[in-house]
C-alpha positions as CSV (number, residue, x, y, z in Angstrom):
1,X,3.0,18.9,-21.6
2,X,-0.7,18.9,-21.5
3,X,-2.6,18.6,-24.4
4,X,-6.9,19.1,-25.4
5,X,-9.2,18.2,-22.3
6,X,-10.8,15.8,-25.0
7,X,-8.0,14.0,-25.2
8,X,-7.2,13.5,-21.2
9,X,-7.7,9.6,-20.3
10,X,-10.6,9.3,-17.4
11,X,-8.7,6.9,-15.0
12,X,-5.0,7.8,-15.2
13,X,-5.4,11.7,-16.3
14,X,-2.5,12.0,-18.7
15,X,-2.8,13.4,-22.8
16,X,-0.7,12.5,-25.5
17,X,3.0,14.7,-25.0
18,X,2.8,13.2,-21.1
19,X,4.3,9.8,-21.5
20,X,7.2,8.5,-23.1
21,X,6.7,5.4,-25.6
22,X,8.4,3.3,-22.4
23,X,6.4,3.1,-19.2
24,X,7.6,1.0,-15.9
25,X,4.5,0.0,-14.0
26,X,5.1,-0.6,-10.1
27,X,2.0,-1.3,-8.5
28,X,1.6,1.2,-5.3
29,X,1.8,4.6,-5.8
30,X,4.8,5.3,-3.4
31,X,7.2,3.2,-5.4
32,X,6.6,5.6,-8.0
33,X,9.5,7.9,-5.9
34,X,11.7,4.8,-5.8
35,X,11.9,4.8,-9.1
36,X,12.6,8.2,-10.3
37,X,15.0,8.7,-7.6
38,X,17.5,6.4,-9.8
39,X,16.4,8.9,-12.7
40,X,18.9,12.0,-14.2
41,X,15.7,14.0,-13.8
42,X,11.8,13.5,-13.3
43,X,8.3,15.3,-13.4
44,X,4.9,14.1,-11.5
45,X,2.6,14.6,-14.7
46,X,-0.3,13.3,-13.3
47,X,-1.7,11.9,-10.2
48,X,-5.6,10.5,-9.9
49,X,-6.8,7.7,-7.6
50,X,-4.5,4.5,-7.4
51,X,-2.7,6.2,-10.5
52,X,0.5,8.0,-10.3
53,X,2.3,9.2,-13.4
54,X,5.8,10.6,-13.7
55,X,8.0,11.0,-16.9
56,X,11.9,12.1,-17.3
57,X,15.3,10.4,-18.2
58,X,17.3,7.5,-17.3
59,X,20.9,7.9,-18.8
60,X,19.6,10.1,-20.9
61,X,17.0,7.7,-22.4
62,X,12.9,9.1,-22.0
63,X,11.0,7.0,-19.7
64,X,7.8,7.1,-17.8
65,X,6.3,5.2,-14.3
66,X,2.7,4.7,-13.8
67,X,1.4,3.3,-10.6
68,X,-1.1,0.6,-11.3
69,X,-2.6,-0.1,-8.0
70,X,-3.1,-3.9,-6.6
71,X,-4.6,-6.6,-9.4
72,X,-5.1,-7.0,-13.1
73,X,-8.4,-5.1,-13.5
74,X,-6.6,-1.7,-12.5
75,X,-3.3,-2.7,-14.3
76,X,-5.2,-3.4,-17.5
77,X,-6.5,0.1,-17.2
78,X,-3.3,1.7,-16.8
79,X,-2.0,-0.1,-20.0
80,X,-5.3,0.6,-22.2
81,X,-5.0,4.3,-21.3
82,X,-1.2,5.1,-21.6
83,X,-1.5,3.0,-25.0
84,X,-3.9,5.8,-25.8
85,X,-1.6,8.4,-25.2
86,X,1.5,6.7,-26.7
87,X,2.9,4.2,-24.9
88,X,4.4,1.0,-26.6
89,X,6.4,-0.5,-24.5
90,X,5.7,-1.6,-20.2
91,X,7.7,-3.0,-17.7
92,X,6.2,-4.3,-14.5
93,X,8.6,-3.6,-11.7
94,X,6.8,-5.6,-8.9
95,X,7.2,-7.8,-6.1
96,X,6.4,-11.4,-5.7
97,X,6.6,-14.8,-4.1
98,X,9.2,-17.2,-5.4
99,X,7.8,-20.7,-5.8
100,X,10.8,-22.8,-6.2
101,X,12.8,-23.6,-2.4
102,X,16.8,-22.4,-4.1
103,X,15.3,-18.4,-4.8
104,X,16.3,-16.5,-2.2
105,X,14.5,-13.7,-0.8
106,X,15.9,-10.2,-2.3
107,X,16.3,-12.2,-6.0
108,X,15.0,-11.0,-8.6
109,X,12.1,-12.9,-11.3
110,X,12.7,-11.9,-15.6
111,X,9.2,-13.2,-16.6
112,X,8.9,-14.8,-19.9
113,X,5.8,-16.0,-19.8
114,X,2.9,-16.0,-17.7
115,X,-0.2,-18.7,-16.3
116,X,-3.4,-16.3,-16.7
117,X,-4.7,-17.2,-13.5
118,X,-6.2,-14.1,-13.1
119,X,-9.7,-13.2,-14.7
120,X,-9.0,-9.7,-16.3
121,X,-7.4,-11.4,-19.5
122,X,-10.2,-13.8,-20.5
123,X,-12.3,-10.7,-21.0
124,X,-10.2,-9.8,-24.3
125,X,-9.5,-13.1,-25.5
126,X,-9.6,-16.9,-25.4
127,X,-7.9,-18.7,-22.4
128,X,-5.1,-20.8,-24.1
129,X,-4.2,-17.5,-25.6
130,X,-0.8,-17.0,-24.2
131,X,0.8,-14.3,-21.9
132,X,4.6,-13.5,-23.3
133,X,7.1,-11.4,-22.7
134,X,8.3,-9.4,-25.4
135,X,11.8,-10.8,-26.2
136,X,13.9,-7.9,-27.1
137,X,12.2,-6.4,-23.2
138,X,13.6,-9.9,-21.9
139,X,16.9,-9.3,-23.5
140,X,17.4,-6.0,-21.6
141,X,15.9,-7.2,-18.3
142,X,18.4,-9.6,-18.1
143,X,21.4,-7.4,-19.7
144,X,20.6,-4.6,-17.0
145,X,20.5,-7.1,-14.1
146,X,24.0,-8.5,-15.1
147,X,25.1,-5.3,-15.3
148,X,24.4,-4.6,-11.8
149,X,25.0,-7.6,-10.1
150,X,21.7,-8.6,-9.2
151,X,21.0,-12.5,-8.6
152,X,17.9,-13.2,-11.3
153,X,16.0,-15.8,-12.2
154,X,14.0,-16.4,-15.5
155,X,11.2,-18.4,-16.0
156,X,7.0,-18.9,-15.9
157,X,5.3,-16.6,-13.6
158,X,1.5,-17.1,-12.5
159,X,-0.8,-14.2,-11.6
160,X,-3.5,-14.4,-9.8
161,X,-6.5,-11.8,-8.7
162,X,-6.2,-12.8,-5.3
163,X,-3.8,-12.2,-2.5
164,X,-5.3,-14.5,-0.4
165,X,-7.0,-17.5,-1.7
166,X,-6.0,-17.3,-5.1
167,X,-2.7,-18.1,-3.6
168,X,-3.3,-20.5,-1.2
169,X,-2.9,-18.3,1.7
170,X,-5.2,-18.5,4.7
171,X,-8.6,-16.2,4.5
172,X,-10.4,-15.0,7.2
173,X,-10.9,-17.5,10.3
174,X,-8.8,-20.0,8.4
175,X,-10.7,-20.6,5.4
176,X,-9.5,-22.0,2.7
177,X,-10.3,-22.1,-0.9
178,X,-10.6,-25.5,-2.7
179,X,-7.3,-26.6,-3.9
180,X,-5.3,-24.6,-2.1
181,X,-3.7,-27.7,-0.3
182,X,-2.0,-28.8,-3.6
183,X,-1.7,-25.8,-5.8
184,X,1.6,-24.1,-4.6
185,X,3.3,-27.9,-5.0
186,X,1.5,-28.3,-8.8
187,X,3.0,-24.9,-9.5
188,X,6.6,-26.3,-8.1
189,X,6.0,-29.3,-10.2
190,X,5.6,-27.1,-13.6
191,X,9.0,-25.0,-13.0
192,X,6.7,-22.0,-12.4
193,X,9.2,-19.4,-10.6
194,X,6.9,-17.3,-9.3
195,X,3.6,-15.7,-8.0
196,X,2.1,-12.1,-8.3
197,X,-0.8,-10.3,-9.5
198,X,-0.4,-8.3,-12.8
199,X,1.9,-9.6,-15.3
200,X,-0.3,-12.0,-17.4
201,X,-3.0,-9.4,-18.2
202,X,-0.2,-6.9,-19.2
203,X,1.7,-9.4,-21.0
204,X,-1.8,-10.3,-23.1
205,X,-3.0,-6.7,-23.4
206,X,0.9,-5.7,-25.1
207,X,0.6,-9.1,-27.1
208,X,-2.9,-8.2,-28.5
209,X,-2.5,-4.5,-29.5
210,X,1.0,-5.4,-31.0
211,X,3.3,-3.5,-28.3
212,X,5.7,-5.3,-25.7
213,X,5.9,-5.9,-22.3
214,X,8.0,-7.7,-19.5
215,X,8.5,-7.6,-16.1
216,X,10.9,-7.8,-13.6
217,X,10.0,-8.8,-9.6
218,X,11.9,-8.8,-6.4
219,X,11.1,-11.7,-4.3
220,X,9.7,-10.7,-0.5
221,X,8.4,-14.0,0.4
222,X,9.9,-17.7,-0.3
223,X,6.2,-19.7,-0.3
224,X,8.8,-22.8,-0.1
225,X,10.8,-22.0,2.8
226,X,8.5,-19.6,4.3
227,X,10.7,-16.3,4.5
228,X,9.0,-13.3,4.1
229,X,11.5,-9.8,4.1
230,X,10.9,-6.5,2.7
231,X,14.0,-6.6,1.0
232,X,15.7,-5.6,-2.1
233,X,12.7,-3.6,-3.1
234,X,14.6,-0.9,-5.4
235,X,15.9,-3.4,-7.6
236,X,13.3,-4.0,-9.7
237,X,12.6,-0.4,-10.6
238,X,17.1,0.0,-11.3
239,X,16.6,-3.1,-13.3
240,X,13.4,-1.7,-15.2
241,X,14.8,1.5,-15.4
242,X,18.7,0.5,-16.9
243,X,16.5,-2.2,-18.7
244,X,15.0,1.1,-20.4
245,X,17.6,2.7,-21.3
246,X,19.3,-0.3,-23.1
247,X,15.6,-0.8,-25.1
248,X,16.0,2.5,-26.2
249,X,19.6,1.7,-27.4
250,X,18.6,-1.5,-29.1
251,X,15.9,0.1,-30.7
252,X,18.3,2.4,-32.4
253,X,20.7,0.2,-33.2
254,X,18.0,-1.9,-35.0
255,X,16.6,0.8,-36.9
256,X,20.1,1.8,-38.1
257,X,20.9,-1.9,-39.4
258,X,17.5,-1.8,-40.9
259,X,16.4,-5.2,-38.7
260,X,12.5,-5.8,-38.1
261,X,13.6,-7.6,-35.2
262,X,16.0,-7.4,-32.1
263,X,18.5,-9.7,-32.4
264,X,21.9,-11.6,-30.9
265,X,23.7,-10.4,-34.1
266,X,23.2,-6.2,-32.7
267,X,25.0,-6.7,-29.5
268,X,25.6,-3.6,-27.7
């Protein structure tokens, strides 16, 4: 699969032939295994700091996963160098913090749209540009979590490029950054559903160099309610993964009606 050393990207160490044109993007390395265990067949292509790169088949549909580390600065990076190699199409298959009190812990978050509350995006463009998700990788988020049974939510989701402050949890010896005491309620207050740490600069980066994106996110902590489990955490990557495989359908089933768009009238 390897192709001329000129050609190998510095950060993620992959060449064109490594990747398929859909890559899921979980963030630490190690879920890189939970995804491809749900897979008919998988191959570690690459591995190089944060970044961990593996490419087979879902139902028989060619797919990649690409660890992207914690934050938008090292996500953005992932997307700018498989782009390079390929890749047009990324689902984030994450975890998050639900905002709103009736999400349950274990649920799962379809981003359509982002708050670019992290600083990785304004470096490419404007900040009312928006961050949305593609709407065909919507469709298919939400078809594949149906299909299995998963509760789901969709809605606005805010990322941030802080764990801590940036999401109004305590820093060191208590501190706490200014307007932390209201933010989580003003969030609440917009019908944002959720909180994480890489969506918005993917969603921009896919917007801007004309390829599509999503993501999908199990909920671990309810910053209403204050639950915090570990729980659920394959789901997003069997939702990103089935949502894969159906993309891979649609897109056929476009090109064959000779559509320039996705749409309700191709149902599966």
């Amino acid at each position: 699969m390897a192709s001329d050393a000129t050609d190998r990207q510095y950060h993620l160490d992959v060449a064109p032939g490594d990747v398929a044109d859909t890559v899921l993007l979980p963030g630490d390395p190690e879920r890189v295994a939970i995804v491809t265990d749900r897979w008919d067949d998988a191959e570690t292509v690459a591995e190089h700091r944060e970044y961990r790169t593996a490419t087979g088949t879902y139902e028989g549909a060619p797919l990649s996963v690409t660890s992207t580390g914690i934050g938008s600065p090292s996500a953005a990076i992932a997307v700018e160098e498989l782009a390079r190699v390929g890749a047009e199409t990324f689902l984030r298959v994450g975890s998050c913090g639900a905002l709103q009190p009736e999400m349950d812990v274990g649920d799962l978050v379809i981003t359509t749209g982002a708050v670019r509350g992290e600083g990785t995006s304004e470096e490419y463009v404007r900040e009312d540009y928006p961050a949305v998700a593609d709407h065909a990788v919507v469709s298919a988020l939400v078809a594949a979590a149906e299909r299995l049974g998963y509760d789901y939510h969709c809605g606005v989701t805010m990322s941030t490029d802080s764990f801590y402050a940036g999401q109004a949890r305590e820093g060191f010896e208590g501190f706490e950054a200014a307007g932390s005491d209201t933010l989580l309620d003003d969030l609440r207050a917009a019908n944002v559903k959720n909180v994480e740490m890489e969506a918005s600069s993917i969603l921009t980066l896919a917007n801007l160099y004309g390829l599509r994106a999503g993501a999908v996110c199990t909920v671990f902590a309810n910053r209403s309610t204050g639950e915090f489990r570990t729980e659920g955490e394959g789901r997003a990557a069997e939702v990103g993964s089935l949502a894969a495989a159906l993309l891979h359908e649609m897109d056929e089933r476009r090109t064959e009606a000779g559509a320039d768009a996705w749409h309700a009238d191709l149902s599966l």
